[in-house]
Backbone as CSV, one residue per row, in Angstrom:
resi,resn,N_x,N_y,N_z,CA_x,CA_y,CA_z,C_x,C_y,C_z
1,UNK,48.365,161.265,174.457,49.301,160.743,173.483,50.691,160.702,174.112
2,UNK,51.411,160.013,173.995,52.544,159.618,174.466,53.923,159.758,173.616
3,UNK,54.745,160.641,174.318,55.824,161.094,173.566,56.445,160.339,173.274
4,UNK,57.333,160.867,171.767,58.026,159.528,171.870,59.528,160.957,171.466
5,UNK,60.233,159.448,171.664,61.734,159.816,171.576,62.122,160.024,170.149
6,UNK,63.113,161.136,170.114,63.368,161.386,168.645,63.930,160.065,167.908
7,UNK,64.763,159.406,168.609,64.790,157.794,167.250,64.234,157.064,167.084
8,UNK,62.654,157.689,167.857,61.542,156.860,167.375,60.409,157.503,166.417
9,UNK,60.858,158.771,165.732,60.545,159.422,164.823,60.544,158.850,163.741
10,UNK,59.640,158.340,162.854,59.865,158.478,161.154,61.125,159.000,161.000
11,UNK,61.885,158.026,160.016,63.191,159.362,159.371,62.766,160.638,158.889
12,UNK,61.892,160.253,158.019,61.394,162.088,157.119,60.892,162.766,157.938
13,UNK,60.929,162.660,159.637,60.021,163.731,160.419,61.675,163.740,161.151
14,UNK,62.742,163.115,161.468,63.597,163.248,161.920,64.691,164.060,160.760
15,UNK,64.486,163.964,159.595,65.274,164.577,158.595,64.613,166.127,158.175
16,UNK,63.205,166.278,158.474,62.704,167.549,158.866,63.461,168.423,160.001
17,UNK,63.103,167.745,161.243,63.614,168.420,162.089,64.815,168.963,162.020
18,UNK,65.511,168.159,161.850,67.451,168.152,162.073,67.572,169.048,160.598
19,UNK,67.096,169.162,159.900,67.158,170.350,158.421,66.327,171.882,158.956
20,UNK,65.097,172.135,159.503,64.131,172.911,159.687,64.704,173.645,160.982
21,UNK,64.829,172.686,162.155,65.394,173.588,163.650,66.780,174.519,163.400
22,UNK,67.409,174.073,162.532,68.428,175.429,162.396,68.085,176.141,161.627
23,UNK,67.410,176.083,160.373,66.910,177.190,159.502,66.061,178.421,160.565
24,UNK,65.271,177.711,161.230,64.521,178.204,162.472,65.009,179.280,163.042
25,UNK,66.123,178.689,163.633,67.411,179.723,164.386,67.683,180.531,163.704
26,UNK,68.308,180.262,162.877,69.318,180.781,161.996,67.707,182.017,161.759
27,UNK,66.866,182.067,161.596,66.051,183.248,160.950,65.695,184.085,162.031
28,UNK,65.653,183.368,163.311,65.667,184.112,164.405,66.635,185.003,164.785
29,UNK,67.819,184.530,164.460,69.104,185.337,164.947,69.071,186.574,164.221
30,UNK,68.541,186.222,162.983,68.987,187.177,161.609,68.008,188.136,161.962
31,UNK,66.695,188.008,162.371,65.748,188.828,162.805,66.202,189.951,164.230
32,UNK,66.360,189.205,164.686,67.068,189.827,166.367,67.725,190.988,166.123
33,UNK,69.187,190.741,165.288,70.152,191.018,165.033,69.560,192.311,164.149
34,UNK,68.996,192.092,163.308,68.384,193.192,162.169,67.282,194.370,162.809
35,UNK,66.479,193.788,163.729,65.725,194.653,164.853,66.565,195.164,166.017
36,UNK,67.596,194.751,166.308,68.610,195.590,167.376,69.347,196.782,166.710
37,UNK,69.801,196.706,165.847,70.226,197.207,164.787,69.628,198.470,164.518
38,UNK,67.956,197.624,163.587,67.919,198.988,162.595,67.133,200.137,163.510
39,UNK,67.441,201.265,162.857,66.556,202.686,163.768,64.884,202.380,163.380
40,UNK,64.105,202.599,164.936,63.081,202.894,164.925,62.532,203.221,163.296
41,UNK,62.764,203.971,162.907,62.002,204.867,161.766,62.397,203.657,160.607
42,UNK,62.462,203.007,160.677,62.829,201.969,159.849,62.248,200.489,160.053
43,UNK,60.822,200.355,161.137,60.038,199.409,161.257,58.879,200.094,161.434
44,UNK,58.192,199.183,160.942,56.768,199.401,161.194,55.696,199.105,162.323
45,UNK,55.683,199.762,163.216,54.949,199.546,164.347,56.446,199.922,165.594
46,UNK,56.146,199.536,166.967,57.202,200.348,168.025,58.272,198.450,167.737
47,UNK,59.206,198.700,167.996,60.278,197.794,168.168,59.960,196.577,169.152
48,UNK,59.433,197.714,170.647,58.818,196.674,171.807,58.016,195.349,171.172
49,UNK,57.428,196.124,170.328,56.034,194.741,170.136,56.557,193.839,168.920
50,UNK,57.722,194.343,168.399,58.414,193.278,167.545,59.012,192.154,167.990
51,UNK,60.030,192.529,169.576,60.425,191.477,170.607,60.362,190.260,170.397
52,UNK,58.752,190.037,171.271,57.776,188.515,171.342,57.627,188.041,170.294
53,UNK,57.514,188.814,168.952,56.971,188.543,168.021,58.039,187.717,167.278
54,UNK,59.369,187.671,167.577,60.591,187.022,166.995,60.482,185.810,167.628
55,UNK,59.840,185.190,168.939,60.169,184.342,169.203,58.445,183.287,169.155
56,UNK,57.740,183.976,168.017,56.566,183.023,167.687,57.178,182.086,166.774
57,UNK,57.224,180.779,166.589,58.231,179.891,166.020,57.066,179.261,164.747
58,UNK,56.755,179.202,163.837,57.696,179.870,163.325,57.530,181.276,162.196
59,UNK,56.533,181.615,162.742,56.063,183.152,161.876,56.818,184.467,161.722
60,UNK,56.993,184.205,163.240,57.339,185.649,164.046,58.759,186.340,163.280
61,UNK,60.027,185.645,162.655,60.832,186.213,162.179,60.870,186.581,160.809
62,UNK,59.825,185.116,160.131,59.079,185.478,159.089,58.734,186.774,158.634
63,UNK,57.490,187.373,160.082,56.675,188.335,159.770,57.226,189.745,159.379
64,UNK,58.321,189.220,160.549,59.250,190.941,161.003,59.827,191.185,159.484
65,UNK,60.727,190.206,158.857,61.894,190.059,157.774,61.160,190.701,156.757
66,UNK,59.805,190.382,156.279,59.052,190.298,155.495,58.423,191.490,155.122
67,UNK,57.756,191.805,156.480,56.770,192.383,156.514,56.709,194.065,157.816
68,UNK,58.112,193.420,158.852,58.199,194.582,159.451,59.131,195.596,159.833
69,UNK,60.160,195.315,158.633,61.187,196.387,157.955,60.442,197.464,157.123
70,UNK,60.773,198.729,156.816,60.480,199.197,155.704,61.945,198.864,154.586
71,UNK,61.165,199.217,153.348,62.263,198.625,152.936,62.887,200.068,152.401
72,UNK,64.119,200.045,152.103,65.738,200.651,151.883,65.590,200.898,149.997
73,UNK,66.125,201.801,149.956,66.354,202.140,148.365,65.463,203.784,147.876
């Protein structure tokens, strides 16, 4: 299959992208930032194996935010 160039995208797959690739980021950073941060005793599983897991696109910051904080209160 043969790539094509982004202005040869459908708009609604070009109005995806250009809306979705920074949300993307933007959850990555927030993830990073929140796993550098918080103390060990405050995730679930070792930190190491959280790493890679931030940069599975697009689960991985998902999973952490979600699912591999404990939560506070």
């Amino acid at each position: 299959m043969a790539r094509r160039r982004f202005n040869e995208l459908p708009r609604g797959q070009r109005v995806a992208t250009m809306v979705l690739a920074p949300v993307e980021m933007v959850l990555t950073a927030v993830a990073a930032v929140d796993l550098a941060r918080r103390p060990q005793r405050q995730i679930r599983g070792p930190k190491a194996a959280w790493w890679p897991v931030l940069f599975i696109q697009p689960v991985g910051p998902v999973a952490y935010l979600g699912w591999g904080r404990h939560r506070q209160g």
